[in-house]
N, C-alpha and C positions, 0 to 999 in steps of 0.2 A: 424139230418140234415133234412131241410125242401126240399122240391122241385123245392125254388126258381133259376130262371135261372138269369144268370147275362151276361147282355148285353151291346154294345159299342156302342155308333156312334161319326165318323169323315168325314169330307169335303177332299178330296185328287182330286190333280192333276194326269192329265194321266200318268205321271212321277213320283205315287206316293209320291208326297210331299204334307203335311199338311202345310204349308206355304211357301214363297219365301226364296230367299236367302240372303235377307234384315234383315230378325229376325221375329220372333211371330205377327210382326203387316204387314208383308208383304204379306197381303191375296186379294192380285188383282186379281190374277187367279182363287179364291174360290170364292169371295162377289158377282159379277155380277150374278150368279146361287145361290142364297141364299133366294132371293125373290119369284122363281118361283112357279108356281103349284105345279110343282112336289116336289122342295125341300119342301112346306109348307104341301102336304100332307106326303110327309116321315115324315118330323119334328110331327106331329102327330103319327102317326105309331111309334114312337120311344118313346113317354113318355106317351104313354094311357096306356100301363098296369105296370107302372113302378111305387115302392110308395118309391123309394131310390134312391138318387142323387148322386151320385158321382163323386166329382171337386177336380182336381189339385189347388195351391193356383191361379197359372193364370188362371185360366178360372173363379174360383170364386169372385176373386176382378173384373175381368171385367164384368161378369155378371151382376154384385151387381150394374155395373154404367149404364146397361141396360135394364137388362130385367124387372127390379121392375114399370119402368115408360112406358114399355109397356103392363104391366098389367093395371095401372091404367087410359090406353090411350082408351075411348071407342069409337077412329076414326081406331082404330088398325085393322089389318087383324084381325079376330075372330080364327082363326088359329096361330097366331103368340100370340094374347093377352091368349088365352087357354095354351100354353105351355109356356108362362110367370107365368101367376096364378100358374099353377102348379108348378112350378121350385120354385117360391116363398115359396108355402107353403109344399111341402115337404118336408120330413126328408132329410137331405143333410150330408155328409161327405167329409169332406173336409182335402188331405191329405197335409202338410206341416212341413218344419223344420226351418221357420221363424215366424211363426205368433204365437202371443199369445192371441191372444182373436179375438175369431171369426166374421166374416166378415155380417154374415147374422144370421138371427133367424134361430132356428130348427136346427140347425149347430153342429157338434161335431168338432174339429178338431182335426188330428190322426198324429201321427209320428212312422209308423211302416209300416214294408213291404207289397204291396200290398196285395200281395195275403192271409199272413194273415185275416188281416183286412176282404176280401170279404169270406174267409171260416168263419170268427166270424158272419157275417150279413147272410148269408147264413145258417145258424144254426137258425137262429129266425128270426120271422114274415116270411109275408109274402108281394106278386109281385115281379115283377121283380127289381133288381137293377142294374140302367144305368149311367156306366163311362160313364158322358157328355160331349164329345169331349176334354175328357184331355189324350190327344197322353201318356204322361207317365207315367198314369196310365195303359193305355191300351198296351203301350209295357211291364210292368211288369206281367201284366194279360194275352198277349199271351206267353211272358218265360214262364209263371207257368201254361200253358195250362188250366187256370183258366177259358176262356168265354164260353158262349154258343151259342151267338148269336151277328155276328158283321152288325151295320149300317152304310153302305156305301154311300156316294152320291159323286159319279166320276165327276167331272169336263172336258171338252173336252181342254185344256191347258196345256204346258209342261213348269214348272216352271225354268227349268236350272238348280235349285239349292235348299239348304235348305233342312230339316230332312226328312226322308222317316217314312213313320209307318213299316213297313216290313222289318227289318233288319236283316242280314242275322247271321244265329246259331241261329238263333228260332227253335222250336221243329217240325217235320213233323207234319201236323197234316190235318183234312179231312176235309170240308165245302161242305154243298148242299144247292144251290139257291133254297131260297123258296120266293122271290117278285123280282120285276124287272120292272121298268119304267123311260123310258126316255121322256125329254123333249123337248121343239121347239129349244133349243138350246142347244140340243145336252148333255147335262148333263144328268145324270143316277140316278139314286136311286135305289139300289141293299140291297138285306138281305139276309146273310148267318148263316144258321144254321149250329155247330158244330157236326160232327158224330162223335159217341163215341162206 
């Protein structure tokens, strides 16, 4: 077993939801805070030491119609174009029970329980590897008390409705803030390290 820590990040409203209660594209109360300083220095913070990708099938088909042409945008934030590049060209794992030929290059695609899967990647190489904002990978990853390290960026909005990341008969488990910044508009970017 290697050293590597495996790490999260997702957008949540104050009311703890990763989207509205519209469905997966009802992210109004998340988008407005996505551009800011602060989200764009967390979003660095999140994939600089990281050399493994890990996407649900939705987060990776939509990526695939985004972030490639922010890579190759040299009007792009340098922060936003830098963690396109990288998303691009890192190893990526992508978990799904519909897809038969993967989405992107570098790509494996997996149909097996989370937490397996990150105890096999966790065994070889090395960095970090970051569930990139796939909610359900990362609820599978906190049942199995799998993470080591969740990226948070709070929203000051209360959705009404729509999935929570924190669902309740999760395991007790311990976290200690180790960064913390908010911004002009009230949005937060938070990192919590796992005590073990």
């Amino acid at each position: 077993m290697t050293d590597r820590k495996v790490t999260a990040n997702l957008s949540l409203t104050l009311d703890g939801r990763y989207h509205g209660p519209a469905g997966p594209a009802d992210m109004g109360a998340i988008v407005t805070y996505a551009m800011t300083d602060v989200a764009r220095r967390h979003l660095t913070r999140i994939w600089e030491g990281a050399t493994t990708a890990v996407l649900g099938r939705r987060n990776a088909e939509g990526f695939l119609g985004f972030w490639p042409t922010v890579a190759a945008d040299e009007n792009a934030d340098p922060r936003d174009r830098g963690y396109a590049k990288w998303l691009v060209d890192v190893e990526k794992v992508v978990f799904s029970t519909t897809l038969t030929e993967s989405p992107w290059e570098r790509t494996r695609l997996v149909n097996a329980p989370a937490a397996e899967v990150i105890a096999g990647l966790k065994a070889t190489g090395s960095g970090e590897i970051l569930v990139n904002s796939s909610a359900s990978v990362i609820k599978a990853l906190l049942e199995a008390d799998a993470l080591d390290r969740l990226y948070l960026m709070i929203c000051p909005e209360i959705a009404g409705g729509g999935p929570r990341l924190f669902d309740d008969g999760l395991p007790a488990t311990k976290w200690k803030l180790t960064h913390h910044e908010t911004g002009d508009l009230g949005e937060t970017a938070v990192v919590y390290d796992r005590i073990r």
